[in-house]
N, C-alpha and C positions, 0 to 999 in steps of 0.2 A: 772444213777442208775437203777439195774435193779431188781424193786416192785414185789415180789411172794405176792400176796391181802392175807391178813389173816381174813379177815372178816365172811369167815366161821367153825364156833370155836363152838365147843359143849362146850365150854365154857360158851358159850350166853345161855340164857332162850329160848330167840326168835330162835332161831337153834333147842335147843332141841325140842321145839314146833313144830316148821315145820318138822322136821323129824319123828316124832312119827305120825302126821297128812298127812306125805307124800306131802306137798306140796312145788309141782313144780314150783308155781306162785312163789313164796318167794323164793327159791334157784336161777332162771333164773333172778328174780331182781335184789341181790345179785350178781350175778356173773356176769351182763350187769353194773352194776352201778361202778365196780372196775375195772370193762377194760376199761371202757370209762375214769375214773379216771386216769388211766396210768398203772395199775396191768398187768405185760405180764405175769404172769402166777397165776395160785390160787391154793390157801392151800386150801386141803379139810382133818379139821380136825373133826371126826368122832366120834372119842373113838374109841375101842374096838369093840363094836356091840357085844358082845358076842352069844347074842338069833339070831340074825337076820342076820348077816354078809352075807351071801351068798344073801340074798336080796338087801341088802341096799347101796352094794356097786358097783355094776352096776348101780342100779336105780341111783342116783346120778350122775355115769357119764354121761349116757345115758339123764338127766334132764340139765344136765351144758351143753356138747356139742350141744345141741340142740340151742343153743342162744349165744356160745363163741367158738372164732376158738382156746385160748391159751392152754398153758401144765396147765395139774392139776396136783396136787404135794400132794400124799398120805401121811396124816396126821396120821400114826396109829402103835400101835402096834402090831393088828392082821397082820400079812403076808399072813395068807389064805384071810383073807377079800380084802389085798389091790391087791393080785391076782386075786381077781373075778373083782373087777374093773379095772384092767388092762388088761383085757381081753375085756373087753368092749370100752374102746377106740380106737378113730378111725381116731385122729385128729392130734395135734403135738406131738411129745415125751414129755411122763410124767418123774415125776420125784418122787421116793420113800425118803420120809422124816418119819423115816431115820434109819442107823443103827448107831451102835458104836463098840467102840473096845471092848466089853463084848463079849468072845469065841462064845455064840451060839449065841448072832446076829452077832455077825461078819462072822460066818461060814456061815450061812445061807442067810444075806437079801443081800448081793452082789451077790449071784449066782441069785436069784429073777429079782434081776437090769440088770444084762447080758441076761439073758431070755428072758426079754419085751422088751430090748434095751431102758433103760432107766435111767436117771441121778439118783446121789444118792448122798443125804445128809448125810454124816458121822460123828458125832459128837465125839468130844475128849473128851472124857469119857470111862474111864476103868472100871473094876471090883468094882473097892475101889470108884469107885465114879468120882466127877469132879475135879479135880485140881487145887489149888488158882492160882501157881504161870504159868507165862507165857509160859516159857521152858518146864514144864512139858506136858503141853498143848500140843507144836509145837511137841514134841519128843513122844505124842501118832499118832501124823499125820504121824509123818516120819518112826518111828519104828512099828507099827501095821497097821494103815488106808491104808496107801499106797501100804505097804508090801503084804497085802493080796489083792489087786487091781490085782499090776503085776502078782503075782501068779495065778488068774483066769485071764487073759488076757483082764481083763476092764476097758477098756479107760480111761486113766487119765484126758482127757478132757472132761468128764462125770460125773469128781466127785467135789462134793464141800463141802466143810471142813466148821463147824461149830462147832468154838470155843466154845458155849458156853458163851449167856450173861445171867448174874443173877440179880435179883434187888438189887437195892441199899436201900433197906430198909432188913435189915438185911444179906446180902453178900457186903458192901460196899466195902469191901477189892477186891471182884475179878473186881471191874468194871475198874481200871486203868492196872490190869493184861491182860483186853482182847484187849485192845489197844494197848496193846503190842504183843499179841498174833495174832491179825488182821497184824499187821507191818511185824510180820518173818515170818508167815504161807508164806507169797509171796516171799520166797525166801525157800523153803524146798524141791521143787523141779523145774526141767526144763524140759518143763516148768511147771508152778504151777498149779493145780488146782484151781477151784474157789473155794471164800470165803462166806459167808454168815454168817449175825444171825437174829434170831430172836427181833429183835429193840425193839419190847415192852415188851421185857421180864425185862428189866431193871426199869420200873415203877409199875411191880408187888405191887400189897400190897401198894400202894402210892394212899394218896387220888386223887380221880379223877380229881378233877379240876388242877392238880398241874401234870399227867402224860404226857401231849402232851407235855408240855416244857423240863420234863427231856427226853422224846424221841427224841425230835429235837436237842438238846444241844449236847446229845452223837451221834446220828446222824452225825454230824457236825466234831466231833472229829474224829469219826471212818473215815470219808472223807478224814481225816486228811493225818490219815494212808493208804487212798487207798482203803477201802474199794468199792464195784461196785453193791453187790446184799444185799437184805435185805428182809426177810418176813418181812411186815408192813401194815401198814392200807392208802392204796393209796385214800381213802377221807378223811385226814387231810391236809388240805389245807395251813397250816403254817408251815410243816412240810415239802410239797412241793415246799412253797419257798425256805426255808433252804434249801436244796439239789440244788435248781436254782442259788442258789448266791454261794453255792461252783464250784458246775460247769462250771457255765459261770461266774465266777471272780467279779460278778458286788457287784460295792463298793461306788455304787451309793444314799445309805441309811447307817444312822448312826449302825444300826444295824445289816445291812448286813455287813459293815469295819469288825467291831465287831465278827463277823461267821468269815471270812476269818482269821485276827489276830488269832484267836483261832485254827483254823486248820490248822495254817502255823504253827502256834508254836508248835501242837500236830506232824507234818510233821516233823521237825526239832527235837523232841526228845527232847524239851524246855518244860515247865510250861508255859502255857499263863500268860502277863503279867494285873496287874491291872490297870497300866499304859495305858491302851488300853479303861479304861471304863470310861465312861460320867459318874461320880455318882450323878448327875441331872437329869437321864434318867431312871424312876423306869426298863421298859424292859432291859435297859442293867445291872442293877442289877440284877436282876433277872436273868439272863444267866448268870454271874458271879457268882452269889452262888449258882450255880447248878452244874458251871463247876468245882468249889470246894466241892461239895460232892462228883461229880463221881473220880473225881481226891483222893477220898479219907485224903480228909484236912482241912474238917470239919464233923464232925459227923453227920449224918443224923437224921435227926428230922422231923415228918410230918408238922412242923411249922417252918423250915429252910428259908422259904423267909422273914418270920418275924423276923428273928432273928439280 
């Protein structure tokens, strides 16, 4: 699996904190402590910048590359911002996260990508929005994403398609849509570009103690399907064994069988069975009714393990 770290998220306090404060110590930790983790490449999401862009986004690079050899992968929706930063790198091929098939990003952040000689995350999102169902999804990669690739002559092995994962606490419906959409994206074209999502976008909005397990569950599933890359938080450590036990097969622990059962059966285009689950084993309950909210087959409730 290959971990784009997302642990730098102006989402956090602590981000916003050190970036308004400029410090370097806290960026270079961050971004030493996810590589060593496993992260081969890091999300640097920013916001906008609006006041400061022209500042902030060299400084940054210039702060991370000092203490990490991997790609950074431009979190933003300024394009002149993630231009200034891309201009300052000097180390692997970045990667711009992202554009979609909305006419003026579409027109514009691929020609950006070709420019830097750099990868680019293109999400299946049109005009009208994002799409519940699965095909419509694939059929923006294939008729839009793609289309405007070959037209500017950029590398289709530079591009990776992100379906789009949404939480399950009020988008339940699209979480078994994207697992379908992960499945045919790899067959949309020859050969295919890579796949990607954003993993913990599915525990949005979910109380916290309850998100790493529906991260690692879907995780598991999306393995099912094939999935290879993932922005995620490469210091959950339970999260990196799930990914170890689909990988290397080991079916050595009751709950690792359990992982495997589930992503064979999501492989096969089957419902995992319940027949698979110790119900003496509160963890494997627990992955079981979790695999039925994402699955869309019981209603999601922030009190779903108690249920």
């Amino acid at each position: 699996m290959y971990i784009i770290g997302e642990n730098i998220h102006i989402i956090s306090d602590k981000v916003k904190e050190a970036l308004k404060a400029k410090d370097a110590k806290f960026f270079q930790e961050q971004a030493v402590k996810q590589v060593e983790a496993g992260a081969q490449a890091l999300d640097l999401n920013l916001g906008p910048r609006k006041a400061d862009w022209e500042e902030v986004f060299p400084w940054i690079v210039e702060t991370v590359e000092a203490v990490v050899d991997v790609p950074l992968s431009f979190d933003s929706t300024n394009l002149l911002g993630i231009e200034a930063g891309l201009k300052k790198v000097t180390k692997a091929q970045p990667i711009i996260n992202s554009t979609s098939a909305e006419p003026e990003r579409l027109e514009k952040v691929p020609l950006v990508a070709k420019r830097y000689n750099t990868r680019l995350v293109a999400l299946t999102m049109g005009k009208s929005g994002i799409p519940v169902a699965a095909d419509e999804r694939v059929n923006i990669a294939i008729e839009q994403l793609i289309p405007r690739m070959l037209e500017i002559d950029f590398p289709i092995s530079d591009l990776i398609i992100d379906p789009l994962v949404l939480t399950v606490s009020g988008c339940q419906e699209y979480c078994p849509h994207l697992i379908e959409a992960v499945r045919t994206l790899q067959y949309a074209w020859d050969p295919p570009p890579a796949i990607s999502v954003g993993l913990s976008n599915v525990s949005n909005a979910v109380p916290k103690e309850n998100r790493p397990l529906i991260n690692r569950v879907y995780c598991v599933m999306l393995m099912g399907v094939g999935l290879k890359m993932m922005i995620a938080d490469p210091l959950d450590e339970e999260q990196k064994e799930a990914v170890r036990i689909v990988e290397t097969r080991d079916d050595s622990t009751p709950v690792g069988r359990l992982y495997l059962k589930i992503a064979d059966h999501i492989a096969a285009g089957e419902e995992p069975s319940f027949e698979d689950v110790d119900t003496a084993d509160p963890q494997q309950m627990a992955i079981w009714k979790t695999v039925q909210i994402l699955l869309n087959k019981v209603i999601y409730a922030d009190s779903y393990l108690t249920q």
